[in-house]
C-alpha positions, -999 to +999 in steps of 0.1 A: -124+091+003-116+053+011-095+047+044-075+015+041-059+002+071-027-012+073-013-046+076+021-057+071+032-091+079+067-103+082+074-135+096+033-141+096+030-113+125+013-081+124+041-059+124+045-021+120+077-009+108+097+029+112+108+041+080+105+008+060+134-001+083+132-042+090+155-038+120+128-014+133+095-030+141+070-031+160+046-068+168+011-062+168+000-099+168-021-121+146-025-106+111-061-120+108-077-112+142-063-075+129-082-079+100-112-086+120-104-060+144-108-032+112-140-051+100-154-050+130-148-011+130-163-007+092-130-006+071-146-011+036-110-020+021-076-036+035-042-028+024-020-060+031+019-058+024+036-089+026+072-076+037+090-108+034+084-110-007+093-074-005+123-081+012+133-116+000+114-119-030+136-152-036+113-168-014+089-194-036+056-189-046+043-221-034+050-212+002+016-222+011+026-216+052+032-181+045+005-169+018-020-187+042-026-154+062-029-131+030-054-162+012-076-160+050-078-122+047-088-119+014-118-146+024-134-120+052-158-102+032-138-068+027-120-065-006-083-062-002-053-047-021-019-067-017+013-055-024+050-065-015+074-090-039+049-093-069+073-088-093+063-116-123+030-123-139+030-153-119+033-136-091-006-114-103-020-143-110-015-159-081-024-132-058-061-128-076-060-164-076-064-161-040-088-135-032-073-102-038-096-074-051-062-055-065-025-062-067+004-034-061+036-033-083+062-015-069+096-028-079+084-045-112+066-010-120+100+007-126+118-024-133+095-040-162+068-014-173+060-039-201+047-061-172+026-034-156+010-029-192+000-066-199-012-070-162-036-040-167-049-049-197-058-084-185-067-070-151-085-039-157-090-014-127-075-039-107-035-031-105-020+001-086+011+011-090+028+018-056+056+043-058+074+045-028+098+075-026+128+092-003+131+125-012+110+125-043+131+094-059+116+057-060+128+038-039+126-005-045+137-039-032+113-033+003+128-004+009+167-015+008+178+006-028+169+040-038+164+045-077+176+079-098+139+081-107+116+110-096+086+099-087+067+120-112+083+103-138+074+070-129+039+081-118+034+098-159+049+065-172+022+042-152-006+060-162+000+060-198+008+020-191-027+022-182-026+020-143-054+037-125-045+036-087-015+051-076-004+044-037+025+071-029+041+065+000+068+089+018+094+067+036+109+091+057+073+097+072+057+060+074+055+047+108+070+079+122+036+094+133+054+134+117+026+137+096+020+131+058+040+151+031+012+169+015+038+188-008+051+156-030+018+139-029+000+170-041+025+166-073+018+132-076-019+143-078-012+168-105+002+142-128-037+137-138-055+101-148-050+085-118-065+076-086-041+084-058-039+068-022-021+090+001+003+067+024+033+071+048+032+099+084-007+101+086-011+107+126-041+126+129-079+132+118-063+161+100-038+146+080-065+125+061-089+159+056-052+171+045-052+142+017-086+147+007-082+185+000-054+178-021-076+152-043-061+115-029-093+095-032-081+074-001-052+071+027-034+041+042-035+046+080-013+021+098+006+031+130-020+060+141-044+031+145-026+007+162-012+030+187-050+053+194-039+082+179-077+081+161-100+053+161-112+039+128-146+049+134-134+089+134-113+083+100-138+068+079-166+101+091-134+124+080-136+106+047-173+103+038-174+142+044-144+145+013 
């Protein structure tokens, strides 16, 4: 079992945020000295969101001053899954183009499964679907608009798109530190064919053993880091013995 740490970056700062909620976060400094920070401490992958695409996805693509964090992460050694306002081919290719080992579709995965479809078959093994969910229904747009879709649905349609990674995230948990919601991941599990991050509440050693008994092959840990709850060290022992 694989433990990604977190960074988000909004407004090219480490931030953490409470519940998705913009209004609602907390500074942790420079996103790339982080990144060296969770090298340093043996992370073997990194899980960067970039919340201002997620957010403001109007924002161009060319932007070099604000992809220049992302591009410096991806060139540290560790491979690194990127997720947040990729929402056009263009938007893939880009991200591979500079250094990610995967790229996460959240929006575009309910929005344009025809997209998710093409991207996986030129991009094998390297897309994941990230279903974020309140209550069990998707939620998109960063955060901002709950869908009617259950997550199971979406989750069925992805793998049959030909996604392999699955990051399910519970929005009322992330950043809260309340613990993960073992219930609606387990069912996300059960959908079968897919490899399945847990994400969103982990605040303890025992919330990642909690993943790994369920079947998640790995678990974003974000604000339980930055705050000591566990050190890295600790997490990554939990998941070599799942």
């Amino acid at each position: 079992m694989i433990i990604y740490p977190a960074i988000d970056i909004q407004d090219g700062r480490c931030v953490r945020l409470l519940r998705g909620r913009a209004e609602d976060s907390t500074e942790y400094g420079d996103p790339v000295e982080m990144a060296r920070r969770w090298i340093g401490q043996g992370a073997e992958w990194l899980h960067l969101v970039d919340l201002d695409g997620a957010i403001h996805h109007e924002t161009k693509e060319d932007d070099a001053e604000r992809l220049a964090p992302f591009a410096r992460i991806c060139g540290l050694g560790v491979p690194v899954q990127w997720g947040g306002g990729v929402r056009s081919a263009a938007d893939i290719k880009r991200r591979f183009e500079l250094g990610a080992a995967r790229v996460i579709l959240g929006t575009a995965a309910l929005a344009d499964p025809g997209l998710v479809r093409e991207a996986c078959r030129l991009y094998p093994g390297r897309i994941v679907c990230g279903i974020d969910a309140n209550e069990g229904r998707v939620a998109v747009r960063g955060w901002v608009e709950t869908s009617r879709t259950d997550a199971i649905d979406l989750a069925r349609t992805m793998r049959d798109a030909g996604v392999e990674w699955v990051v399910y995230t519970d929005i009322s948990r992330d950043g809260a530190l309340t613990g993960v919601n073992a219930e609606q991941t387990a069912r996300v599990v059960g959908v079968g064919g897919l490899n399945v991050i847990g994400s969103g509440g982990v605040s303890s050693l025992d919330d990642i053993a909690l993943l790994g008994g369920i079947g998640c092959q790995g678990a974003i840990v974000g604000k339980a880091l930055y705050e000591g709850r566990f050190t890295l060290e600790d997490a990554i022992i939990i998941g070599e013995q799942l």
